[in-house]
C-alpha positions as CSV (number, residue, x, y, z in Angstrom):
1,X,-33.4,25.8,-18.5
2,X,-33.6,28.0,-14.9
3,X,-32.2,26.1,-11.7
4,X,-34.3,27.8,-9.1
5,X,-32.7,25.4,-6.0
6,X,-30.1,23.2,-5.0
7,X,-29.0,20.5,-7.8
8,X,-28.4,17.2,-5.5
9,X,-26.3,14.4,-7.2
10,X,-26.9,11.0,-6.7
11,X,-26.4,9.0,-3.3
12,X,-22.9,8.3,-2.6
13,X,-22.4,4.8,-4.6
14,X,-20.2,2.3,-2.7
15,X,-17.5,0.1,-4.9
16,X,-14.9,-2.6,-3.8
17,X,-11.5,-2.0,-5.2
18,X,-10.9,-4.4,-7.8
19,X,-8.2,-5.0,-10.9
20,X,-10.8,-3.2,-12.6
21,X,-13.0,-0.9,-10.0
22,X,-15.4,-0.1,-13.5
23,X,-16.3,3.8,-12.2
24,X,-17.3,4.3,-15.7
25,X,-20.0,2.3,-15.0
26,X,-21.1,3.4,-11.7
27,X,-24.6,5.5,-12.0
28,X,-23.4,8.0,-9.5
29,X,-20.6,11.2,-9.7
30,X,-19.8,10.4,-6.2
31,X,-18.1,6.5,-4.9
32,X,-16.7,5.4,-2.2
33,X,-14.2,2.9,-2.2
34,X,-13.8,-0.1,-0.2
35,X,-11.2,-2.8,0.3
36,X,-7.7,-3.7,-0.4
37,X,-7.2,-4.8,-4.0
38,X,-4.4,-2.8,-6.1
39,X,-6.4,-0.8,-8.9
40,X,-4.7,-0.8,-12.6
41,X,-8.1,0.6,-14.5
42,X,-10.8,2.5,-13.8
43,X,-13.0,0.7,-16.7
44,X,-14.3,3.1,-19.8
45,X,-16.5,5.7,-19.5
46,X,-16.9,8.8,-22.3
47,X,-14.5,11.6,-22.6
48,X,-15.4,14.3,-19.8
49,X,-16.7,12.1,-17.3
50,X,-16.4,13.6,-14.1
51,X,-15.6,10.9,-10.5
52,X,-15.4,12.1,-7.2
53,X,-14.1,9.0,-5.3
54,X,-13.6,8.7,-1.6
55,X,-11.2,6.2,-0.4
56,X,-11.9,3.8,2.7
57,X,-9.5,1.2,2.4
58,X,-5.7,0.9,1.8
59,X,-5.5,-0.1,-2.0
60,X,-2.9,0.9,-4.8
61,X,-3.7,2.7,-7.6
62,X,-1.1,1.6,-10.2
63,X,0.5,4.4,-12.4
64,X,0.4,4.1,-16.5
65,X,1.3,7.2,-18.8
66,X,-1.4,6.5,-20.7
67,X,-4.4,4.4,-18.9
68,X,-3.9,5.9,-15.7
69,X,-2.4,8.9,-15.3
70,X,-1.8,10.8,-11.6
71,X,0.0,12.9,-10.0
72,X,4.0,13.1,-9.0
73,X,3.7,10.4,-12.3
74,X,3.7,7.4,-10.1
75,X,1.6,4.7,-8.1
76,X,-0.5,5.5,-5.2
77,X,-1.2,4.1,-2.0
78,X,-4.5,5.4,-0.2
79,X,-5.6,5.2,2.9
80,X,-8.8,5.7,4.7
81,X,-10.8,9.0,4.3
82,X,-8.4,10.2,1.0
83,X,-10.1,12.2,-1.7
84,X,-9.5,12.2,-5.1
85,X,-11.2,13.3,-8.4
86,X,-11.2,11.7,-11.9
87,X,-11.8,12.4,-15.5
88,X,-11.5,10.2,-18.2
89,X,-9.8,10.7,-21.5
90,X,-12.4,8.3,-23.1
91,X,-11.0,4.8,-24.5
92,X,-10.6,3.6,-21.0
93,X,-8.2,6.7,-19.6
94,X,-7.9,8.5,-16.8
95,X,-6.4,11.8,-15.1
96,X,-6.4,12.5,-11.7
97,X,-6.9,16.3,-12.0
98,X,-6.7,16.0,-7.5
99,X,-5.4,14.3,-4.7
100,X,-6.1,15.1,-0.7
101,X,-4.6,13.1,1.7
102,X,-6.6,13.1,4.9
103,X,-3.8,13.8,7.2
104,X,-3.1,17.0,4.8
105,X,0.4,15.9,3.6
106,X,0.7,16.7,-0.2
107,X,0.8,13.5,-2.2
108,X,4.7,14.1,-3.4
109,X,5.6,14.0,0.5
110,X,4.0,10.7,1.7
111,X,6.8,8.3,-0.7
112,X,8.4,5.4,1.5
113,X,11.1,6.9,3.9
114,X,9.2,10.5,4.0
115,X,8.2,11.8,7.9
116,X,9.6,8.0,9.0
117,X,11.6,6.9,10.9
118,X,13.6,3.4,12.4
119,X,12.3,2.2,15.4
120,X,13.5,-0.6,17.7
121,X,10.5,-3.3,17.7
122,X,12.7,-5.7,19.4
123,X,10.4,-6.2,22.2
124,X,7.6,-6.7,20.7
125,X,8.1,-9.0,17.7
126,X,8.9,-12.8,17.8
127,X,10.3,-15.1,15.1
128,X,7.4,-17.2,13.1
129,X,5.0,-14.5,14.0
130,X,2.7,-13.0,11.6
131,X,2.3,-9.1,11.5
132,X,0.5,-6.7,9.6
133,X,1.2,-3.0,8.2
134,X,-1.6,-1.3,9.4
135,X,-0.1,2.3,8.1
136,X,-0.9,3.4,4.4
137,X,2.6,3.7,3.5
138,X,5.1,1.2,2.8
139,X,7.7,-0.2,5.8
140,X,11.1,-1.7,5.5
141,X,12.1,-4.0,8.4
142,X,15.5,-5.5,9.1
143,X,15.9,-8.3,11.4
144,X,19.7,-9.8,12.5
145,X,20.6,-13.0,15.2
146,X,23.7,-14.6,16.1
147,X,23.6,-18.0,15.4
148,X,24.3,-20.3,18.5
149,X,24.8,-23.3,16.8
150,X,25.8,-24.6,12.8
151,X,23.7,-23.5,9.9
152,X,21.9,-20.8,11.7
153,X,19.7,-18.8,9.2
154,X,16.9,-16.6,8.6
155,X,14.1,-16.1,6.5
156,X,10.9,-13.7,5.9
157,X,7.5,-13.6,4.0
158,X,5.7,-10.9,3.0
159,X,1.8,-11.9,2.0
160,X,2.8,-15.5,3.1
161,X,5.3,-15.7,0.2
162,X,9.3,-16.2,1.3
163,X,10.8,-13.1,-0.9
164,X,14.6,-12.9,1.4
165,X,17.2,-15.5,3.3
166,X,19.6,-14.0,5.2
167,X,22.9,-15.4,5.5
168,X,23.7,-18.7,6.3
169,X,26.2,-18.8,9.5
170,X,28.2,-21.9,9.2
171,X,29.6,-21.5,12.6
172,X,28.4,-20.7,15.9
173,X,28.8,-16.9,16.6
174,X,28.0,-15.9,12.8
175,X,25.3,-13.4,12.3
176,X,22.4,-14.0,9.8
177,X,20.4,-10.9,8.8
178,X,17.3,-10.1,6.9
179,X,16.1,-6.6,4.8
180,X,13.0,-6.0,3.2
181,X,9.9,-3.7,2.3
182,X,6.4,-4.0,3.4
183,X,3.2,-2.9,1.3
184,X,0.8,-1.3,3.0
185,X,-2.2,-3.7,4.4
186,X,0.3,-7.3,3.6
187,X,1.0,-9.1,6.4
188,X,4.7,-10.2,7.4
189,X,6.9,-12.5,9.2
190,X,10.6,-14.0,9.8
191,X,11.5,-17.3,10.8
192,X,14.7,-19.3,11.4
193,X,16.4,-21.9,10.6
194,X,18.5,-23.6,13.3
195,X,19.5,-22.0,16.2
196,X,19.2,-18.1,15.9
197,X,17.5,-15.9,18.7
198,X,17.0,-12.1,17.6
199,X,19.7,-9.5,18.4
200,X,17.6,-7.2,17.2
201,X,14.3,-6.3,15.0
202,X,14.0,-2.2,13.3
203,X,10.9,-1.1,11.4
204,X,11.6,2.0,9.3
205,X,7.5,3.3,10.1
């Protein structure tokens, strides 16, 4: 067989991120993917199977040593316009033999706290407001008030779900505080209990 041109693939195929995004199964070599859902498998395709996937969402890929195997040996967040490629080990594995992040960091240098820094949101968050991280990397925000009357407290959600309380003040002048980690793309709030205005609101972003 002679090749006497240019050997054009099939038309980008677009896929929304699922639990199972099956690329196996996709009748193109080159996908986009689209949305937020965190991706444990890449469905089964035979051994040698070659994907060239374009990210354009914020979605996880979840690490497994054997179904899902990537680089730094660990999960990944994307964000829009990352690159990656894929082949699979047959039986419904995978190896990411590359990963390009589009703002050119090297994958092992965009972990949580990496190129970040705490900032002082103070002014422009309110209590029982809902917020979003818009970044592709994780956040960690910590929120304190002074309680101004008995049983002053605080609370905060993360995807609409309560996962801290901070610490009850049983007296007026007590201090009530709240610490926690935000996934890219979930949304996120703190609300009180009793009398507790903000001292202050820092977003590790």
């Amino acid at each position: 067989m002679r090749f006497t041109g240019a050997v054009d693939e099939a038309p980008i195929l677009t896929i929304a991120s699922a639990a199972t995004t099956d690329i196996g199964a996709a009748r193109a070599n080159m996908l986009r993917l689209t949305g937020s859902a965190a991706i444990a498998s890449f469905g089964s395709a035979p051994s040698g199977t070659m994907r060239w996937i374009w990210f354009d969402g914020m979605m996880s890929i979840t690490y497994n040593a054997t179904a899902m195997i990537l680089p730094t040996l660990s999960s990944i967040w994307t964000a829009p316009g990352d690159t990656a490629t894929f082949v699979s080990l047959g039986g419904g594995n995978w190896r990411c033999l590359s990963y390009n992040r589009v703002i050119g960091w090297p994958i092992a240098e965009n972990g949580f706290g990496y190129n970040q820094s705490w900032q002082d949101m103070t002014a422009s968050r309110a209590l029982s407001t809902t917020y979003t991280n818009g970044t592709s990397r994780p956040i960690a925000v910590s929120v304190w008030a002074t309680a101004t009357g008995l049983n002053g407290n605080l609370s905060a959600a993360v995807g609409g779900v309560t996962i801290a309380l901070g610490n009850q003040a049983h007296v007026a002048g007590a201090v009530a505080c709240v610490s926690f980690a935000v996934p890219p793309g979930s949304t996120y709030s703190v609300s009180q209990g009793g009398t507790a205005p903000i001292n202050k609101w820092m977003e590790l972003r």
